[in-house]
mmCIF file as gemmi writes it, N, C-alpha and C atoms, coordinates in Angstrom:
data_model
loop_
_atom_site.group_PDB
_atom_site.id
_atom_site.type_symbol
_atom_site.label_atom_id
_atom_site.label_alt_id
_atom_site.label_comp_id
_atom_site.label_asym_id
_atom_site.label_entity_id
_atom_site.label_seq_id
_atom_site.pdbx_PDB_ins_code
_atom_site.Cartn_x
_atom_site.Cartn_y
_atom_site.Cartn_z
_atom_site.occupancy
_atom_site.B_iso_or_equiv
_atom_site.pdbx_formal_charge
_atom_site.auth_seq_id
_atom_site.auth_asym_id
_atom_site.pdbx_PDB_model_num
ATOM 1 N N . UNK Axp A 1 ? 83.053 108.729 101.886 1 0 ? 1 A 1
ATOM 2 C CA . UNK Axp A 1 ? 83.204 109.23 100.542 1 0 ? 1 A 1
ATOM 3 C C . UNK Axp A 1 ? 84.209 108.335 99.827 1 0 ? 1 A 1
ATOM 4 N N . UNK Axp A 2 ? 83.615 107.746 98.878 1 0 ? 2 A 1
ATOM 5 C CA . UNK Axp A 2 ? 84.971 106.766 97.959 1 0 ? 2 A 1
ATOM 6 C C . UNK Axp A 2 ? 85.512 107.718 97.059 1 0 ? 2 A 1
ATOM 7 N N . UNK Axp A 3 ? 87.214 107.873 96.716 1 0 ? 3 A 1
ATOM 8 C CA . UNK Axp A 3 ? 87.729 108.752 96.396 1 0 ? 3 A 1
ATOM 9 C C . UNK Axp A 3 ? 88.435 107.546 95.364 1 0 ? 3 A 1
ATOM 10 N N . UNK Axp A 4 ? 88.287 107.336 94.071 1 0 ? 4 A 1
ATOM 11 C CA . UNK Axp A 4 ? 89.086 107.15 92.647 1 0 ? 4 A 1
ATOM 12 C C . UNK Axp A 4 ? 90.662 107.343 93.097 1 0 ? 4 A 1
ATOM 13 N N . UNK Axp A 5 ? 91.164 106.079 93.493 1 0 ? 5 A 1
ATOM 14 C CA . UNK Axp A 5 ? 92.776 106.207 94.195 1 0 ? 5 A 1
ATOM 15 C C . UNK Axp A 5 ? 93.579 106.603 92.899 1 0 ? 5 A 1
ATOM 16 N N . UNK Axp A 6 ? 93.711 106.282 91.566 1 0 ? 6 A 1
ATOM 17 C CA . UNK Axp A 6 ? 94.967 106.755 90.443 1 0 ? 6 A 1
ATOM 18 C C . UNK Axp A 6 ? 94.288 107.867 89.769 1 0 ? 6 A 1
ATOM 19 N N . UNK Axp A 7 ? 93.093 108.473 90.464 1 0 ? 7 A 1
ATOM 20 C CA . UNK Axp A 7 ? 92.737 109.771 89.36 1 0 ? 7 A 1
ATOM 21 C C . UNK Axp A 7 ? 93.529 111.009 90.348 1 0 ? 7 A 1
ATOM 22 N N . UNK Axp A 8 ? 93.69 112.096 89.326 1 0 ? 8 A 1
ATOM 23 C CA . UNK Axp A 8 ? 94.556 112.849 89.9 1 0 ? 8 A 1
ATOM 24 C C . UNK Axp A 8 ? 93.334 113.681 90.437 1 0 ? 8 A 1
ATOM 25 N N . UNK Axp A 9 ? 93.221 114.094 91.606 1 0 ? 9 A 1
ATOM 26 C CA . UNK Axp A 9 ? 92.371 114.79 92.308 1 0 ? 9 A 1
ATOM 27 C C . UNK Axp A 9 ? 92.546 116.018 93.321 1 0 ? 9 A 1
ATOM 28 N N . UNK Axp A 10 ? 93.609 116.665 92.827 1 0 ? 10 A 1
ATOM 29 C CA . UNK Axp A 10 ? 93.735 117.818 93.375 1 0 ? 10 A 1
ATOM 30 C C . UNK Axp A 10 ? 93.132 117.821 94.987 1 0 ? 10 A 1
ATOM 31 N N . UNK Axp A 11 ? 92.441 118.663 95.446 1 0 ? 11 A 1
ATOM 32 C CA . UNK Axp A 11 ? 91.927 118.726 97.046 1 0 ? 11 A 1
ATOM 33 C C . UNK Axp A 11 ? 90.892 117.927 96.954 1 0 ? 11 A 1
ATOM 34 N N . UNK Axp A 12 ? 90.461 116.589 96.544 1 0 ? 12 A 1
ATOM 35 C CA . UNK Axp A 12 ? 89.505 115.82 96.077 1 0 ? 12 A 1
ATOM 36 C C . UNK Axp A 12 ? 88.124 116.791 95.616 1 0 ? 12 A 1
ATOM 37 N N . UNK Axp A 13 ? 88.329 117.932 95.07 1 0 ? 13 A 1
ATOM 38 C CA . UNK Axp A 13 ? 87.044 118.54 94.764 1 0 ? 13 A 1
ATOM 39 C C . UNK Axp A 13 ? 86.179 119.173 95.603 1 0 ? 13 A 1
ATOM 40 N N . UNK Axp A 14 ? 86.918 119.22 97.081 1 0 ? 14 A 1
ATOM 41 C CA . UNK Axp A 14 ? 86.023 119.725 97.981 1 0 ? 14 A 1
ATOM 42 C C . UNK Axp A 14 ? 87.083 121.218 97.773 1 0 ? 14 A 1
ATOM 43 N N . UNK Axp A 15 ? 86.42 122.633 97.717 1 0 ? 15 A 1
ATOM 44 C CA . UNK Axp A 15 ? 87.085 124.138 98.055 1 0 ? 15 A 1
ATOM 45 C C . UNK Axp A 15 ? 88.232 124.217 98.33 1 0 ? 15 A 1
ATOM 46 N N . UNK Axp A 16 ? 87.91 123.861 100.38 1 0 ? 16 A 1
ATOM 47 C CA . UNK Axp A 16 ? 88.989 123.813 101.013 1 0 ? 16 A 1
ATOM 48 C C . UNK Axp A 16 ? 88.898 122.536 101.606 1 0 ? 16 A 1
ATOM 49 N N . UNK Axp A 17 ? 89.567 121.384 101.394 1 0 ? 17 A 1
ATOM 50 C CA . UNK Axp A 17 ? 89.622 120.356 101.566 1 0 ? 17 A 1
ATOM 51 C C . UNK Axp A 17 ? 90.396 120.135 103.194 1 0 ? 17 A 1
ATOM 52 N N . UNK Axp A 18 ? 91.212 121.173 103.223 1 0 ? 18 A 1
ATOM 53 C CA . UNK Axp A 18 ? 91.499 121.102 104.664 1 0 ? 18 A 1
ATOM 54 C C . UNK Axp A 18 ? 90.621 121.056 105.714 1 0 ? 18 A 1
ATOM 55 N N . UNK Axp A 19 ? 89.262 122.42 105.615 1 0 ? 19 A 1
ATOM 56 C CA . UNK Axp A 19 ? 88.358 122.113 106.881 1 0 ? 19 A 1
ATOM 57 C C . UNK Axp A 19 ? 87.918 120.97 106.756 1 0 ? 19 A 1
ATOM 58 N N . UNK Axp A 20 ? 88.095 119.872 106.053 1 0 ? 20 A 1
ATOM 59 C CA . UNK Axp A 20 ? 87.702 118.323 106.565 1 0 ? 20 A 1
ATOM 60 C C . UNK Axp A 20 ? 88.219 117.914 107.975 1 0 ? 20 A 1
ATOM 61 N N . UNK Axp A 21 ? 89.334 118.387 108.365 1 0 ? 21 A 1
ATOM 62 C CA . UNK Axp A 21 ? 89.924 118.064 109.217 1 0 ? 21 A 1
ATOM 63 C C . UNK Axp A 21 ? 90.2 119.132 110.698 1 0 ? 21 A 1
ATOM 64 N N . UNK Axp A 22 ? 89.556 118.692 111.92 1 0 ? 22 A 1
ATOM 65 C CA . UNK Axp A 22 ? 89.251 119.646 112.464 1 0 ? 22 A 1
ATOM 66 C C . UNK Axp A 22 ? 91.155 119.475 113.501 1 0 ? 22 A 1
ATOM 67 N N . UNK Axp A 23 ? 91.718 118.986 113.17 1 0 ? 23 A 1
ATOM 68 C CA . UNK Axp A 23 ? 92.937 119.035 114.015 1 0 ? 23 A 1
ATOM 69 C C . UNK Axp A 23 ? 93.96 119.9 113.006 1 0 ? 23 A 1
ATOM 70 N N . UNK Axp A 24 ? 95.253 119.866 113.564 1 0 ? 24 A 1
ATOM 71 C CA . UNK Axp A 24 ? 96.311 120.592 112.877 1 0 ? 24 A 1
ATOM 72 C C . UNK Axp A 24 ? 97.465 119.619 112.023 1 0 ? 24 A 1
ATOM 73 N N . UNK Axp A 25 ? 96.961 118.501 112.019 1 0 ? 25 A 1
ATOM 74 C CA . UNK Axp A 25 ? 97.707 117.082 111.253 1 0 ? 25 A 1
ATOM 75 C C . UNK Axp A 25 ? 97.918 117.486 109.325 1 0 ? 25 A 1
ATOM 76 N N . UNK Axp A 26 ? 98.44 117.46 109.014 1 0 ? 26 A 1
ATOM 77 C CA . UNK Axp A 26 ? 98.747 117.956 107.639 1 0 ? 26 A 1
ATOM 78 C C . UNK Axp A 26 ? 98.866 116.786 107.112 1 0 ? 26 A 1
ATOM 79 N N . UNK Axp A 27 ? 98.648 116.181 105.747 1 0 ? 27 A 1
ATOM 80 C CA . UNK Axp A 27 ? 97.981 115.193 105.144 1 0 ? 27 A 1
ATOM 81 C C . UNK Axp A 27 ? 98.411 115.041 103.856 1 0 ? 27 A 1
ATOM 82 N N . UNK Axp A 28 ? 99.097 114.801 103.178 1 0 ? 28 A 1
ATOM 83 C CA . UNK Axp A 28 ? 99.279 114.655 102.006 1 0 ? 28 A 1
ATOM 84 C C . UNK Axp A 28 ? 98.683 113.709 101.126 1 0 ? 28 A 1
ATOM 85 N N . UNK Axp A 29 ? 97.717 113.928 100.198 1 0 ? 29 A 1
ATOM 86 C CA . UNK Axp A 29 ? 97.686 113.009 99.452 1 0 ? 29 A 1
ATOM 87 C C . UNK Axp A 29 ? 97.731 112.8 98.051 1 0 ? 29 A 1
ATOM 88 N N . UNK Axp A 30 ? 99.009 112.275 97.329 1 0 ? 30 A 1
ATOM 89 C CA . UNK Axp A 30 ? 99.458 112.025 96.24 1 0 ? 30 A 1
ATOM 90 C C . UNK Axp A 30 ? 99.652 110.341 95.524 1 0 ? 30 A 1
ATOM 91 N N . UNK Axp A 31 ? 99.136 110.537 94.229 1 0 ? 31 A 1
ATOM 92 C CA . UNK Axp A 31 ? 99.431 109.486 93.33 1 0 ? 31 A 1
ATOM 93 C C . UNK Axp A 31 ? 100.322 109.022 92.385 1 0 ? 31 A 1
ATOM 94 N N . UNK Axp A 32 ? 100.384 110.542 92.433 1 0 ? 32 A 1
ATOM 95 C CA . UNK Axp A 32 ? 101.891 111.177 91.28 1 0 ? 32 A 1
ATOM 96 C C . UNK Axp A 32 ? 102.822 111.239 91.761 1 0 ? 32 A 1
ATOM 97 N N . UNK Axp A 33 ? 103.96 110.759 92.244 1 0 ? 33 A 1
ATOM 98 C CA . UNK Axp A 33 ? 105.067 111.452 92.664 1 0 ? 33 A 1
ATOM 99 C C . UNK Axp A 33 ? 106.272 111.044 91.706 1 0 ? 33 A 1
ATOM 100 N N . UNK Axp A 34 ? 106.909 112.271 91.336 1 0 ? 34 A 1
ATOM 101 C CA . UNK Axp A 34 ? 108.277 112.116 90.341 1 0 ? 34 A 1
ATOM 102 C C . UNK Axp A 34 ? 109.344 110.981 90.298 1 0 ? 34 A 1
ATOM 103 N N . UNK Axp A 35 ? 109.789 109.971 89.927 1 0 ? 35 A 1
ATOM 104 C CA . UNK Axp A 35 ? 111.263 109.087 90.031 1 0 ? 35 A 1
ATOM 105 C C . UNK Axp A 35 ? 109.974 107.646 90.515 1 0 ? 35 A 1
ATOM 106 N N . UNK Axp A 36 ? 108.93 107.609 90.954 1 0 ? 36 A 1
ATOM 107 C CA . UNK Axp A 36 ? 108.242 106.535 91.377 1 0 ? 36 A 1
ATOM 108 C C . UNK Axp A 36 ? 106.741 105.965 90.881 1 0 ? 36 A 1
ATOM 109 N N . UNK Axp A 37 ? 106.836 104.619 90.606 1 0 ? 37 A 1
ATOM 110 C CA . UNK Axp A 37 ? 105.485 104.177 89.993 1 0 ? 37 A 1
ATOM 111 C C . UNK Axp A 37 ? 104.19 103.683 91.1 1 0 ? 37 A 1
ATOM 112 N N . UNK Axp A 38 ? 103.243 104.379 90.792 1 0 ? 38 A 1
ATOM 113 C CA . UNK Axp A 38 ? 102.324 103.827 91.838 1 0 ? 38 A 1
ATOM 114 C C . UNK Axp A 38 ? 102.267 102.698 92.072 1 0 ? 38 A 1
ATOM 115 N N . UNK Axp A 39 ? 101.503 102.117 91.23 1 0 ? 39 A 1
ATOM 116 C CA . UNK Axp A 39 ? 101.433 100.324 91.271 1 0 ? 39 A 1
ATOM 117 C C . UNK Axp A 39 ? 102.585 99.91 91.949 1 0 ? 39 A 1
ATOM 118 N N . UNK Axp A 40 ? 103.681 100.354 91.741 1 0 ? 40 A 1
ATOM 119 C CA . UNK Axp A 40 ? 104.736 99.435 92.765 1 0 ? 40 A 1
ATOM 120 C C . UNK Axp A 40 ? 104.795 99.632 93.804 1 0 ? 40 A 1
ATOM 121 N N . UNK Axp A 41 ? 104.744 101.093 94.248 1 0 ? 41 A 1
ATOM 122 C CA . UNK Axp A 41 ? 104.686 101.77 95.424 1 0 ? 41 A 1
ATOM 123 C C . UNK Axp A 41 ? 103.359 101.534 96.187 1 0 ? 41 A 1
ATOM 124 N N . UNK Axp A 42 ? 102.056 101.124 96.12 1 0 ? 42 A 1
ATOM 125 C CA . UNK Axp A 42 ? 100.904 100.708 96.648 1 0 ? 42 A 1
ATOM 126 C C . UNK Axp A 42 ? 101.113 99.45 96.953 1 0 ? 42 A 1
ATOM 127 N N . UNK Axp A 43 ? 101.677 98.46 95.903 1 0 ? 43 A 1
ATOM 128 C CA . UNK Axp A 43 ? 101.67 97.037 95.994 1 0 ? 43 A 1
ATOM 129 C C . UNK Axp A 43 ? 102.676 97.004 97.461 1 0 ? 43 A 1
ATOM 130 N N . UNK Axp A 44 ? 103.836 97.812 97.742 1 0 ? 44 A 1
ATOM 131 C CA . UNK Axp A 44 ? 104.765 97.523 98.064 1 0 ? 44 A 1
ATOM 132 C C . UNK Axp A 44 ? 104.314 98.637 99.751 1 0 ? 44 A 1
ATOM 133 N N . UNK Axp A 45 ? 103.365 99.056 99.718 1 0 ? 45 A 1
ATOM 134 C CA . UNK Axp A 45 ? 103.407 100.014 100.619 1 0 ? 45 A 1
ATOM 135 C C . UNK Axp A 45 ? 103.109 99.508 102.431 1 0 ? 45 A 1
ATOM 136 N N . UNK Axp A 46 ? 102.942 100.266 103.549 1 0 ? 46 A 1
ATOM 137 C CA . UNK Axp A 46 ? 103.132 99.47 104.563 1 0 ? 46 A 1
ATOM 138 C C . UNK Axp A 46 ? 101.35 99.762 104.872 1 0 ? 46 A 1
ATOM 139 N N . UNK Axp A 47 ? 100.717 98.994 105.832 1 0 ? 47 A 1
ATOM 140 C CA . UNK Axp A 47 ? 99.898 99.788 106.485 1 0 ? 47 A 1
ATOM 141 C C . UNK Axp A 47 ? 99.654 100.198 108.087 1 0 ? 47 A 1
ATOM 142 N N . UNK Axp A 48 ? 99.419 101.125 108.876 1 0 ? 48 A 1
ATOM 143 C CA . UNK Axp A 48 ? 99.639 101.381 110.438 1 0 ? 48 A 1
ATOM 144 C C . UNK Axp A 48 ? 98.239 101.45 110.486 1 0 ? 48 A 1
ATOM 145 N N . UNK Axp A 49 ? 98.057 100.649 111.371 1 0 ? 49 A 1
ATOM 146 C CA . UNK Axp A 49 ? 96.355 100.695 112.311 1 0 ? 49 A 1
ATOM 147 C C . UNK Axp A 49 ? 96.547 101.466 113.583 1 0 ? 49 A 1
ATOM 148 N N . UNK Axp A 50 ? 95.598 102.05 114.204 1 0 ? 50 A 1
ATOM 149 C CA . UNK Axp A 50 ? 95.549 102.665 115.681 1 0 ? 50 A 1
ATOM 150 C C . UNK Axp A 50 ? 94.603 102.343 115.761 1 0 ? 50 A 1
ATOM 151 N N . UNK Axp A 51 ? 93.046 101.354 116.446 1 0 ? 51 A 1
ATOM 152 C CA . UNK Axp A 51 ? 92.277 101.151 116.715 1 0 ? 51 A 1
ATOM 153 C C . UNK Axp A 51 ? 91.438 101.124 114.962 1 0 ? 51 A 1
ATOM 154 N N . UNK Axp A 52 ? 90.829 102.161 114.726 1 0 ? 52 A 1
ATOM 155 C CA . UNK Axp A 52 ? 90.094 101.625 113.882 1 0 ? 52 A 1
ATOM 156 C C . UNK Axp A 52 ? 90.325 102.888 112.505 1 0 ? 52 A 1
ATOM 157 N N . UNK Axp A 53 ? 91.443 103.355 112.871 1 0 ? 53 A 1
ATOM 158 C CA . UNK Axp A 53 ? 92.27 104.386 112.036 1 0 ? 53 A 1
ATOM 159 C C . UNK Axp A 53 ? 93.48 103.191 111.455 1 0 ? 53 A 1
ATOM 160 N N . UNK Axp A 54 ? 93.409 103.319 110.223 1 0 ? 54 A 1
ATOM 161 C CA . UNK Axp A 54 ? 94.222 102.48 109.391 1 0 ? 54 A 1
ATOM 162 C C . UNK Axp A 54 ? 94.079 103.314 108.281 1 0 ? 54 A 1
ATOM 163 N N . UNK Axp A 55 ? 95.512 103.655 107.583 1 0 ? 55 A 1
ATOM 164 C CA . UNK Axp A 55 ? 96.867 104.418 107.352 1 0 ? 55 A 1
ATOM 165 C C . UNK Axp A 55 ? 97.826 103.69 106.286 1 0 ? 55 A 1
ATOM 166 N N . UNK Axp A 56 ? 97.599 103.901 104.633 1 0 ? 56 A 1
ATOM 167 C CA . UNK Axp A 56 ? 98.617 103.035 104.183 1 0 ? 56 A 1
ATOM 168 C C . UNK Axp A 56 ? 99.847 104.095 103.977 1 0 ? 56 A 1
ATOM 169 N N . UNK Axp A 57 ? 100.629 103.726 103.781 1 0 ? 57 A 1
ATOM 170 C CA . UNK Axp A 57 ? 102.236 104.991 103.521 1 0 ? 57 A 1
ATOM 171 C C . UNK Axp A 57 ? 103.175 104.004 102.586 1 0 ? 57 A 1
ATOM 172 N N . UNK Axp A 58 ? 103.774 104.984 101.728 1 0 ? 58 A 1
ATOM 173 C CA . UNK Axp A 58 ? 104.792 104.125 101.156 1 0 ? 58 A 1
ATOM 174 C C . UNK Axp A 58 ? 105.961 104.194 101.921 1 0 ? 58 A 1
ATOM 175 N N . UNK Axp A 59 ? 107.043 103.487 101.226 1 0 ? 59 A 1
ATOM 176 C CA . UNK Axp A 59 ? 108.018 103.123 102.271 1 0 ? 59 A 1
ATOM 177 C C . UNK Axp A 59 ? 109.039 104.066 102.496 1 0 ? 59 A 1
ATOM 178 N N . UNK Axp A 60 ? 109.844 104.061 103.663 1 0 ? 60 A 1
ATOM 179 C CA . UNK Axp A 60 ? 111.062 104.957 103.379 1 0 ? 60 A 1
ATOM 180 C C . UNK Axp A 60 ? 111.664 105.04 102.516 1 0 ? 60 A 1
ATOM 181 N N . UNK Axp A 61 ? 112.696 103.603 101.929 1 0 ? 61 A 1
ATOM 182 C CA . UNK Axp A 61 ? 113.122 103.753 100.638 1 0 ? 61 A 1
ATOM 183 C C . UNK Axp A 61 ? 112.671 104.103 99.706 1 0 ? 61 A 1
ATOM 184 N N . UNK Axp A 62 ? 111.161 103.938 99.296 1 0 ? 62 A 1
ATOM 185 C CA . UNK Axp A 62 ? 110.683 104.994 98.578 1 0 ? 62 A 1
ATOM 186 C C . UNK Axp A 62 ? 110.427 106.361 98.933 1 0 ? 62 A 1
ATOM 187 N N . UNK Axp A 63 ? 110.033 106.613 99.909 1 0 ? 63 A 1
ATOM 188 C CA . UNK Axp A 63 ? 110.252 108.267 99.796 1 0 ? 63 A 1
ATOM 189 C C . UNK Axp A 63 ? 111.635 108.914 99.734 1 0 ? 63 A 1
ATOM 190 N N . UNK Axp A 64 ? 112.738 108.311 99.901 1 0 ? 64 A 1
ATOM 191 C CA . UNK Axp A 64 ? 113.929 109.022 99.652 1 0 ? 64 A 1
ATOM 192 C C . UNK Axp A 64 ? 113.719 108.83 98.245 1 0 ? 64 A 1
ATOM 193 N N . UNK Axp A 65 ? 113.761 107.778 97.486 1 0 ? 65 A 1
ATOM 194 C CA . UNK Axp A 65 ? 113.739 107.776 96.051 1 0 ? 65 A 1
ATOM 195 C C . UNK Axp A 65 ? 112.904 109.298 95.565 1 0 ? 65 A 1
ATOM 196 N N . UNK Axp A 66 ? 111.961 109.635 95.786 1 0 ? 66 A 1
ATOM 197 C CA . UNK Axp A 66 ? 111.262 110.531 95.456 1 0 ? 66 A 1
ATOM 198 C C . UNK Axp A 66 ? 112.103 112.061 95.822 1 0 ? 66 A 1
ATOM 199 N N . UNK Axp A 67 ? 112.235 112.044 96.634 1 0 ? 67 A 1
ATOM 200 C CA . UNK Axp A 67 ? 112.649 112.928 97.714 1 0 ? 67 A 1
ATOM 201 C C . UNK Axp A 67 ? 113.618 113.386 96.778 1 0 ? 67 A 1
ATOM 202 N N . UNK Axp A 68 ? 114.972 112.225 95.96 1 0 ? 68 A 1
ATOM 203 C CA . UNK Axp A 68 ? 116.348 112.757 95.016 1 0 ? 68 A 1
ATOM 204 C C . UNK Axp A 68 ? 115.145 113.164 93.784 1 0 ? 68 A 1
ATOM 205 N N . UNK Axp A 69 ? 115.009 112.704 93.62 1 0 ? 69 A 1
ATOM 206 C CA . UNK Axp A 69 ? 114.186 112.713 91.969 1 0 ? 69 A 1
ATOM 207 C C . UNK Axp A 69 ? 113.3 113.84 91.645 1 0 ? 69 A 1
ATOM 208 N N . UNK Axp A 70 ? 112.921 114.608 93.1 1 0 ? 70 A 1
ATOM 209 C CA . UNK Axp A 70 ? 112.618 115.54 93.132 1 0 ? 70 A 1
ATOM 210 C C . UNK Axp A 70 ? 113.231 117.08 92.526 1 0 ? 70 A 1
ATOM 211 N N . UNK Axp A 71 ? 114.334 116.715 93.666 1 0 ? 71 A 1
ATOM 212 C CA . UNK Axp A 71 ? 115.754 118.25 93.961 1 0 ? 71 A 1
ATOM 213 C C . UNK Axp A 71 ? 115.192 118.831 94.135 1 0 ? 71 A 1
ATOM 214 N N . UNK Axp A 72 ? 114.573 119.407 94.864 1 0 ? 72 A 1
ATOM 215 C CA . UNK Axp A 72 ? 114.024 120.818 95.289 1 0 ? 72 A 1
ATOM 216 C C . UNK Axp A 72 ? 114.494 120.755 96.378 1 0 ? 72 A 1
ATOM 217 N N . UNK Axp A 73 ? 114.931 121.907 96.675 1 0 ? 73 A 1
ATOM 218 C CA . UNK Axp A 73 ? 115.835 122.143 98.094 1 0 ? 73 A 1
ATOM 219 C C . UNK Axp A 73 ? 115.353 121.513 98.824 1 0 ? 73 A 1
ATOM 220 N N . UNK Axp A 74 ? 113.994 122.185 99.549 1 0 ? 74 A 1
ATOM 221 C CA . UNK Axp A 74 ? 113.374 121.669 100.491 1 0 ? 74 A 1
ATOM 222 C C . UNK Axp A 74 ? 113.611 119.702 100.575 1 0 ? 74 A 1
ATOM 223 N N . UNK Axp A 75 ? 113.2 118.98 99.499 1 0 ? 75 A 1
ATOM 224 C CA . UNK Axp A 75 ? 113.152 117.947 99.797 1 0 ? 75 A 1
ATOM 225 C C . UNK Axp A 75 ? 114.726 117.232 99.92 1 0 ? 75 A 1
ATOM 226 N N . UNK Axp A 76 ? 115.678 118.037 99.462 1 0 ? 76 A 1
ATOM 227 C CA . UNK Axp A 76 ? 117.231 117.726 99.682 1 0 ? 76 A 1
ATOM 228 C C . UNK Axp A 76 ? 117.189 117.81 101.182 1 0 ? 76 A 1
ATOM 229 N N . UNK Axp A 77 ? 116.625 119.085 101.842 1 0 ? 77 A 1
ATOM 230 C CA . UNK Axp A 77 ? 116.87 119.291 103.163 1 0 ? 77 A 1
ATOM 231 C C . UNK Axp A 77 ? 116.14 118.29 103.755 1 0 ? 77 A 1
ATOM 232 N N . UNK Axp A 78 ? 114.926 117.729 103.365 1 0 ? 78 A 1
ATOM 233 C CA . UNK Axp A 78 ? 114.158 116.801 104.514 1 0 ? 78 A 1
ATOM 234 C C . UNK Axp A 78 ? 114.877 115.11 104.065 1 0 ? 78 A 1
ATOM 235 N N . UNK Axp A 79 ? 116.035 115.035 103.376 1 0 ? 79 A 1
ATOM 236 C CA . UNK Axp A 79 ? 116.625 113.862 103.219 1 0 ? 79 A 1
ATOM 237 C C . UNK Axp A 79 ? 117.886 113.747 104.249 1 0 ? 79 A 1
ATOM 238 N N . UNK Axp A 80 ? 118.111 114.825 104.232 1 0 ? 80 A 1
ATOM 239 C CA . UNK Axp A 80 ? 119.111 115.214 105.84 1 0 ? 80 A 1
ATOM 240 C C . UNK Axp A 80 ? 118.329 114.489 107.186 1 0 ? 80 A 1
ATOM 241 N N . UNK Axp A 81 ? 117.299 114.535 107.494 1 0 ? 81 A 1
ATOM 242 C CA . UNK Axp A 81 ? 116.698 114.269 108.477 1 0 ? 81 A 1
ATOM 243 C C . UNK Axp A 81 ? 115.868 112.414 108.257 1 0 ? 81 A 1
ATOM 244 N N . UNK Axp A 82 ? 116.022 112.186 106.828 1 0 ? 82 A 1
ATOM 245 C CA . UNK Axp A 82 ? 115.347 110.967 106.777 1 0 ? 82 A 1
ATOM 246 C C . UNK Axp A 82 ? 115.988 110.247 106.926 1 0 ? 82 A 1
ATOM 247 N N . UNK Axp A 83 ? 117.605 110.238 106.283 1 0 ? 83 A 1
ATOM 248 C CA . UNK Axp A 83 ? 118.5 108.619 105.742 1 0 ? 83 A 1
ATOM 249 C C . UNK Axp A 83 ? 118.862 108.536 107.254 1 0 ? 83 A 1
């Protein structure tokens, strides 16, 4: 399924977009995130292969960036555990 990477796509349009996935792996996928620009953050992002599973992620320093720019507790608390 080709999925439009800068359109904002909620659960990509599928109901429950979770039963895509028959494991318990939780998945985020965002274009938007607050304090950060995509284009830089894609250009700049890493990618992890496992055989024929390939995985792009942005970087740590960017997700802490996000993470302040956020403030929501929760993500204050998961900056405790990142830096």
């Amino acid at each position: 399924m080709a999925i439009p990477v800068q359109q904002e796509i909620g659960y990509l349009g599928v109901p429950d977009f979770r039963k895509l996935f028959k494991s318990h792996i939780a998945i985020d996928l965002m274009v938007k995130i607050k304090g950060l620009d995509f284009q830089e953050c894609y250009a700049d992002s890493i990618l992890f292969k496992d055989g024929d599973l390939k995985i792009k992620t942005i970087r740590k320093s960017d997700l802490i960036k996000a993470k302040k720019s956020a403030g929501r507790a929760k993500d204050l608390n998961d900056l405790e555990n990142i830096e």
